[in-house]
Structures are given as C-alpha cells and as structure tokens.
KEBA-463635 format. One record per residue (C-alpha): residue number from 1; z, y, x; residue in one letter. Coordinates in Angstrom, 2 decimals, padded with zeros to 5 digits. Example, Ala and Ser with C-alpha at 12.3 -4.5 7.8 and 13.67 -1.06 7.14 Angstrom:
% KEBA-463635
1 | 007.80 | -004.50 | 012.30 | A
2 | 007.14 | -001.06 | 013.67 | S
END
This chain:
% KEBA-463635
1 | 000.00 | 000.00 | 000.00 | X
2 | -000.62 | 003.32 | 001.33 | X
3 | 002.20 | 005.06 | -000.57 | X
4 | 002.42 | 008.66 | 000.65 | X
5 | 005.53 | 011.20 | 001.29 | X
6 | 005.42 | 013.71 | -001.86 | X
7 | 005.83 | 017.14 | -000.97 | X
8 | 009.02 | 019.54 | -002.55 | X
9 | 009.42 | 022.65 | -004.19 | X
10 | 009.68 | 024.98 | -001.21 | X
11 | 006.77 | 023.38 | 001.24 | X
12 | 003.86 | 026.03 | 001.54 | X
13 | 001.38 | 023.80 | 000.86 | X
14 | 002.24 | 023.52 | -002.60 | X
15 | 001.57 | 027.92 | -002.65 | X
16 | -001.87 | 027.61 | -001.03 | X
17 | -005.12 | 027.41 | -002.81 | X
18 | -006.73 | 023.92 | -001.52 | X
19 | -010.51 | 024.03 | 000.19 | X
20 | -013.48 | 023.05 | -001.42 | X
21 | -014.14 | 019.23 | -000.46 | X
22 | -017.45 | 019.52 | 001.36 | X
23 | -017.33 | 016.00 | 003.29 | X
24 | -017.68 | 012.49 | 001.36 | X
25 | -016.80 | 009.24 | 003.00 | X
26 | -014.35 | 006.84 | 003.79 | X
27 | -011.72 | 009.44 | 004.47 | X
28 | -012.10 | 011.06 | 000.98 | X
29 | -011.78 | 007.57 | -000.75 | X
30 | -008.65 | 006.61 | 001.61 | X
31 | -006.76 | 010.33 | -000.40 | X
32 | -007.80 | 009.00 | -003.78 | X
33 | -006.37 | 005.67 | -002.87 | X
34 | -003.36 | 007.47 | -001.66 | X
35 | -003.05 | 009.94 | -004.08 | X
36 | -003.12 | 006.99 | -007.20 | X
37 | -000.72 | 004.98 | -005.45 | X
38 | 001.67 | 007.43 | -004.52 | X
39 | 001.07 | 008.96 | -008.14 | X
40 | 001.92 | 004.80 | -009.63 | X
41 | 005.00 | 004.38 | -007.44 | X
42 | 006.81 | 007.58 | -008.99 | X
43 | 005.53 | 006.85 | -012.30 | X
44 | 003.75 | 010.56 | -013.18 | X
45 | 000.12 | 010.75 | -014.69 | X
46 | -001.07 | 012.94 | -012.46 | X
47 | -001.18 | 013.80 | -008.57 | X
48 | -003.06 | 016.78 | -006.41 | X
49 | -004.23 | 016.53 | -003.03 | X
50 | -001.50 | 018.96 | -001.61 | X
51 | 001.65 | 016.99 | -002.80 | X
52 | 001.13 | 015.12 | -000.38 | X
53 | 000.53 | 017.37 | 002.13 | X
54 | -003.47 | 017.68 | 002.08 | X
55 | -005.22 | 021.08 | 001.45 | X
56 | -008.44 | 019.62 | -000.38 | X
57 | -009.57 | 020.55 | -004.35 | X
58 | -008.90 | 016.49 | -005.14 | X
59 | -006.64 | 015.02 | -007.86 | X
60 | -005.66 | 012.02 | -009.54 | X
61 | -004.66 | 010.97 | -012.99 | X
62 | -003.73 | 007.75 | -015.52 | X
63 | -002.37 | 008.71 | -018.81 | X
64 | -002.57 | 005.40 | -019.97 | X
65 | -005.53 | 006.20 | -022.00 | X
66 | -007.73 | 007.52 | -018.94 | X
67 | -007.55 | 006.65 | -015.41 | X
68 | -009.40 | 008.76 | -012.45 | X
69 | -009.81 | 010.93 | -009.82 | X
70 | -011.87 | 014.82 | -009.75 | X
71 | -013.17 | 016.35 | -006.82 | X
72 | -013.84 | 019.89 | -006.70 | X
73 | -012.42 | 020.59 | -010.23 | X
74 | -013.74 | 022.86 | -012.83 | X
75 | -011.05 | 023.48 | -015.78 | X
76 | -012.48 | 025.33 | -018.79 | X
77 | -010.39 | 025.60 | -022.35 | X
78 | -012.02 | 024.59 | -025.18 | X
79 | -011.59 | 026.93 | -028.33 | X
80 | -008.35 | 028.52 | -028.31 | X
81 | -006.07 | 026.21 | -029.87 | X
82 | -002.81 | 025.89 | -027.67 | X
83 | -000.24 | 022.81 | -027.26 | X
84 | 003.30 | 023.27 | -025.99 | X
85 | 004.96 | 020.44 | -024.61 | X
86 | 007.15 | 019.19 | -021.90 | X
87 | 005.72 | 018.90 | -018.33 | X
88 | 007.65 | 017.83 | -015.34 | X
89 | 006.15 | 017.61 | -011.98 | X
90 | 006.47 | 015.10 | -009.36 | X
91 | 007.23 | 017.77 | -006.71 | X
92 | 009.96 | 019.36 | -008.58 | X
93 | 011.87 | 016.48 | -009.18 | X
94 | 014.71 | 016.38 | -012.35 | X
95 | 013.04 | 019.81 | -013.70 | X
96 | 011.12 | 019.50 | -017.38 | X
97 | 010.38 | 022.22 | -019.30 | X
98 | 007.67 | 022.97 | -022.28 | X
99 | 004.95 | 024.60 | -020.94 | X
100 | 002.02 | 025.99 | -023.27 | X
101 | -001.43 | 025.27 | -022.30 | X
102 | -005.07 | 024.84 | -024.08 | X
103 | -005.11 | 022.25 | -026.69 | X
104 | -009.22 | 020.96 | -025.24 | X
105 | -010.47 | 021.43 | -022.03 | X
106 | -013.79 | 020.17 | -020.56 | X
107 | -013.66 | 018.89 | -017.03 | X
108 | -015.95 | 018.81 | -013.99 | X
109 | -017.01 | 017.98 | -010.41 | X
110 | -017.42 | 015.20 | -008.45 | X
111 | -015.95 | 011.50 | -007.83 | X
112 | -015.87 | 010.55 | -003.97 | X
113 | -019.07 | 009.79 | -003.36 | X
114 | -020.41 | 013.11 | -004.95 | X
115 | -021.74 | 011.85 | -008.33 | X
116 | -021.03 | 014.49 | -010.74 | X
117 | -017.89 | 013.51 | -013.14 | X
118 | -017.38 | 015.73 | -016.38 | X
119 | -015.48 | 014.87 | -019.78 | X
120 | -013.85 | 016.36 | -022.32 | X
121 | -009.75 | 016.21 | -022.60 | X
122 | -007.23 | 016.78 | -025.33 | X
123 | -003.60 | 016.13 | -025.13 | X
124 | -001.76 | 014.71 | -022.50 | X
125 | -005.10 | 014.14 | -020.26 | X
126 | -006.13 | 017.85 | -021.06 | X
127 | -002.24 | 018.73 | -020.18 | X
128 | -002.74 | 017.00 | -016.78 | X
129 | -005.67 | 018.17 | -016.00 | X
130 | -004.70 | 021.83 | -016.54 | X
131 | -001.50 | 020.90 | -014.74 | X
132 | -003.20 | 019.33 | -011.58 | X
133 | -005.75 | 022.09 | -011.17 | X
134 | -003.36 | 024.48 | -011.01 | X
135 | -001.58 | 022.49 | -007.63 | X
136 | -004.89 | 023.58 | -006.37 | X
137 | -004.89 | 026.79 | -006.36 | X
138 | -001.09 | 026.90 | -005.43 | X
139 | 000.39 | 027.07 | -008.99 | X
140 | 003.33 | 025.20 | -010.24 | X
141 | 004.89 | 024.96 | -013.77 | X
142 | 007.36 | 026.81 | -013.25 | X
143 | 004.70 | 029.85 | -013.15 | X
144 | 003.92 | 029.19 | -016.51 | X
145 | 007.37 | 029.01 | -017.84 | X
146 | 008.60 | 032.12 | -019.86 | X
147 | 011.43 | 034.52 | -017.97 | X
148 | 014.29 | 032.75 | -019.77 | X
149 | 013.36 | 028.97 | -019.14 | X
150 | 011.36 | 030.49 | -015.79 | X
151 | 015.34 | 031.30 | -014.62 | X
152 | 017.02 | 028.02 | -015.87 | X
153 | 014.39 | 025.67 | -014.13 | X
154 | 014.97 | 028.09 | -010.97 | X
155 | 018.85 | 027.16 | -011.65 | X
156 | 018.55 | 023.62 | -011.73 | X
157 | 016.21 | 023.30 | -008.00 | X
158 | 019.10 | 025.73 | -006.15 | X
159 | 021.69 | 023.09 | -007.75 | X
160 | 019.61 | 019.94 | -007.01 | X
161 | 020.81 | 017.78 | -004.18 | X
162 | 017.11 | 017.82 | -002.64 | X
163 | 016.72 | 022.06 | -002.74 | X
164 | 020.63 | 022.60 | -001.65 | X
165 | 019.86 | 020.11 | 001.60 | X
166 | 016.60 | 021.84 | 002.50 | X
167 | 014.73 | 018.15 | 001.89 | X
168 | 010.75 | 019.26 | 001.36 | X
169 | 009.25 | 015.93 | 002.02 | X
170 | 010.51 | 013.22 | 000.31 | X
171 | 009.49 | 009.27 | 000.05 | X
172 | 008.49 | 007.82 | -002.72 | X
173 | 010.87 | 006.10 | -004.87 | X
174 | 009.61 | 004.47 | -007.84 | X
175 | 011.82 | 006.48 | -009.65 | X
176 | 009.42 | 008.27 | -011.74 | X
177 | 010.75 | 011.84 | -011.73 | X
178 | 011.30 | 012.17 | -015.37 | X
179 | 007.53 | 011.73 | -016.33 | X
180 | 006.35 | 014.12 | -013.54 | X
181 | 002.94 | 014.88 | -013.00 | X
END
C-alpha cells in the first residue's frame, strides 16, 4: 500500500494554489494511487493533491456512488440552487461544520493519461467536488464558514491535541476523521 502522511491545518501547502499538471506518466498515476489509498485508510470521500504534501491541480474521490480521480479541475455551479450540509476535512481532523455550497455542479479535465473527464454532480459528489477544488487553490472549509461557526471551528484546532503540539504531518490512521473529505 502506498498510504501517504496527510498534511494539518497549519502546513503552507494547504494555503497555496496547486500548478497546473502539465506531465502524464507513471508518476501522475503513482499520486492518484496514493491519493485513493490514503483517502480509503482515513475513511473521507475525497482527497487533493496537496494533503499530502504535493502542489499539483489532482484530486480524488468515492462517495460510494462515484469513484475517481480529476486532473486539472474545472468546477462550475449549475443553476443557483444551494445545499448546506456538514463537511469535515481530512486535514482538519475532529472539526465538522455545515458549509453551504451549489446544489449541481458540472465537472472537468483530465484523468492521468490526459483523456478528457467531465460529469455532472449533485449532492454529496457535487459537495466533494466543490470541496476538493477548493484544496487547490489553497482554500479550506473553514473559509466558507460564517464569522460565528468560522470562530468556534478556529476554537476547537487551538484546543485539539494535534494544533496545541504543533503536529502538521500526521500518518494515516484508519480512523476516518469524522467523515472528512
């Protein structure tokens, strides 16, 4: 298994936009291997390229409905029909908060050979997809979260064991992070 470290609240990398893929091989399959195990082992739905410490536009997903991988991501809402609902977030472990996002969203790029991929998403995949785009251009959750819930989730990562020890990195655990994405 090639289960990676999963980056924490705190580590740049999770504030920097990720680069456009531009090289397809062996390499770029070997992250999407990584990225879905890594993703399995903690038990979230979703999982971008920088979590685990690599700077590329690449992410992951399995809802249990839908399973893949998007390379240089395009997110676009649908209509402008909202959902709120709770989103966690594998690097912000024991944090969940309702987050409010677009209801549809249609989805492109490429898979790691450079076919083009593209679907539609509603729901939890549209959720994830939204959620995981965002890691790439540096965006958490928390950014989305109104002032009031915004300073509660702040209060619960200084009082978590992880933020209070300075941990950034952390190995995987199989613990599933409270349905983190």
């Amino acid at each position: 298994m090639t289960i990676q470290p999963v980056r924490l609240f705190g580590d740049p990398i999770l504030r920097s936009r990720a680069d456009e893929v531009t090289e397809f091989g062996p390499e770029l399959a070997q992250l999407v291997t990584d990225l879905t195990e890594t993703m399995h082992d903690d038990g979230g739905v979703g999982m971008a390229a920088p979590q685990i410490g690599v700077g590329l536009r690449v992410f992951v997903y399995d809802t249990g409905d839908a399973a893949g991988h998007v390379v240089n991501p395009v997110v676009e809402a649908i209509g402008e029909d909202a959902q709120v609902g709770p989103e966690g977030c594998l690097s912000i472990p024991g944090v969940r908060h309702d987050v409010v996002r677009a209801l549809r969203v249609r989805v492109s790029g490429v898979d790691v050979t450079g076919a083009p991929v593209a679907f539609e998403a509603t729901d939890l995949l549209s959720r994830c997809a939204q959620h995981e785009t965002d890691h790439l251009d540096g965006i958490l959750f928390l950014d989305r979260l109104d002032p009031a819930d915004r300073k509660a989730a702040m209060r619960t990562v200084r009082e978590s064991d992880w933020f209070s020890r300075g941990i950034t990195v952390r190995e995987s655990s199989g613990a599933g992070a409270e349905g983190g994405r």
